[in-house]
C-alpha positions as YAML, in Angstrom:
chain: A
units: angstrom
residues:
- id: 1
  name: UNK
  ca: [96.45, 17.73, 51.51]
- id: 2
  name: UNK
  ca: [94.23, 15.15, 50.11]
- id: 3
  name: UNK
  ca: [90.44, 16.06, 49.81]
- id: 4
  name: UNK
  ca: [87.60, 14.02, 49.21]
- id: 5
  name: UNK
  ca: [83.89, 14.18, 48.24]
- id: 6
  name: UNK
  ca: [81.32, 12.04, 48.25]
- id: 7
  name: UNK
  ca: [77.59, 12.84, 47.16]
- id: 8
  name: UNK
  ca: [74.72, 9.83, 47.49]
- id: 9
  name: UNK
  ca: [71.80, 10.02, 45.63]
- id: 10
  name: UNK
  ca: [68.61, 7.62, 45.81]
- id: 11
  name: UNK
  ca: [70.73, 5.03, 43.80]
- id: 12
  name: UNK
  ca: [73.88, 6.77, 42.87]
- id: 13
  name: UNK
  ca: [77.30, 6.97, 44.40]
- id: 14
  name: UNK
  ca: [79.76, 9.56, 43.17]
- id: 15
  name: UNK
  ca: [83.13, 9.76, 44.91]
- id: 16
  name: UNK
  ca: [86.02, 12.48, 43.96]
- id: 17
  name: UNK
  ca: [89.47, 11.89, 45.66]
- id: 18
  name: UNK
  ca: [92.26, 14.51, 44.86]
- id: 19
  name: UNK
  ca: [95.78, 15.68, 45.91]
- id: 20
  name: UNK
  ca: [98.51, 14.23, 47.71]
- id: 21
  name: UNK
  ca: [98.48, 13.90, 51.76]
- id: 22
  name: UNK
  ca: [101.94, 15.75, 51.93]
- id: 23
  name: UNK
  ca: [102.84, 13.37, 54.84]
- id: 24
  name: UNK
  ca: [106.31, 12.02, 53.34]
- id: 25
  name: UNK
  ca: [107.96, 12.66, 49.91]
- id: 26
  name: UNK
  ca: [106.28, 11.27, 46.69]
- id: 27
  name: UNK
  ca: [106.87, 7.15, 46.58]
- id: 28
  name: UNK
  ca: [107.04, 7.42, 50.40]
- id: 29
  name: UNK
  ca: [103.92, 8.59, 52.17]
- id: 30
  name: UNK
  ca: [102.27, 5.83, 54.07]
- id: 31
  name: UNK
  ca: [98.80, 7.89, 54.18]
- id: 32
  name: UNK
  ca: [99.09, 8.13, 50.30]
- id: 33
  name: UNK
  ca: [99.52, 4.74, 49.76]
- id: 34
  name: UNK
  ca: [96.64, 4.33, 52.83]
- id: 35
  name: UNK
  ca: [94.05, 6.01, 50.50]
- id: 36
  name: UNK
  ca: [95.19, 4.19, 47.39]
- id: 37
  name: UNK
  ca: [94.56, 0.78, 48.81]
- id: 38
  name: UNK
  ca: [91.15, 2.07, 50.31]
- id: 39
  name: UNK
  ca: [90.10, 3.67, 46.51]
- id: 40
  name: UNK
  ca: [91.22, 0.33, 44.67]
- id: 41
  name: UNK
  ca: [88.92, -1.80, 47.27]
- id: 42
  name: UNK
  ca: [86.39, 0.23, 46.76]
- id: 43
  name: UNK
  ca: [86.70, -0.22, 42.97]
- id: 44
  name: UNK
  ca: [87.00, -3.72, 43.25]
- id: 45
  name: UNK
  ca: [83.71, -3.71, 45.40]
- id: 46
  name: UNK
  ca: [81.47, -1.74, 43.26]
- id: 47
  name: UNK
  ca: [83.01, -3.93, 40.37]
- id: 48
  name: UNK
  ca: [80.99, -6.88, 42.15]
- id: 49
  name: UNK
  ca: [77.99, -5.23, 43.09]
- id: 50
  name: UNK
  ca: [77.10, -2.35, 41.06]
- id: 51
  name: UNK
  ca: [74.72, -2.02, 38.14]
- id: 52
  name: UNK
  ca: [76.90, 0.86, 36.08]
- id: 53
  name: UNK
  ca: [79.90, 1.58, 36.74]
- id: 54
  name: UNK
  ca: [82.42, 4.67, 35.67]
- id: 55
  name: UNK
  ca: [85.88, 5.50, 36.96]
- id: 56
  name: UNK
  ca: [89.19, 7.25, 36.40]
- id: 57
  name: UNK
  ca: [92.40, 6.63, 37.95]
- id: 58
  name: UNK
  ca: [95.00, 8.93, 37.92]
- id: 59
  name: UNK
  ca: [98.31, 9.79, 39.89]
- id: 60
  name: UNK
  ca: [96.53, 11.90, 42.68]
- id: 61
  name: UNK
  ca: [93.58, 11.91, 41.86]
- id: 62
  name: UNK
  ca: [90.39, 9.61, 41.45]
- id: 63
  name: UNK
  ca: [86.26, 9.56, 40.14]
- id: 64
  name: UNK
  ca: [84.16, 6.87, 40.75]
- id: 65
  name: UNK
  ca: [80.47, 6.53, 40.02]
- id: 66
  name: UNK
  ca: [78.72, 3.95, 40.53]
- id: 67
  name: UNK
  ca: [74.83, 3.08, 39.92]
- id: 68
  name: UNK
  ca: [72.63, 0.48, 41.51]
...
């Protein structure tokens, strides 16, 4: 099961996505691949408009922060 949580703050954004959705097998689960795509937008969004930005990537798991 995949489990997310997100915490705003006045001008903070913290966002912590871990596990796997258990859907499919590993290289085929279409909700996996779902939140993937929705994480890496994100990224690429609060690349453009936030003032500090922090993040880690890993297989199954992600932590963004972003400032601003």
């Amino acid at each position: 099961m995949t489990k997310i949580v997100y915490e705003v703050r006045h001008n903070e954004f913290e966002i912590d996505v871990m596990g796997h959705a258990g859907y499919a097998a590993a290289g085929n689960d279409i909700v996996c691949a779902a939140i993937s795509i929705l994480v890496q937008t994100l990224l690429q969004h609060l690349g453009k408009v936030a003032v500090d930005l922090a993040y880690k990537v890993d297989n199954g798991s992600a932590h963004i922060w972003a400032q601003g």
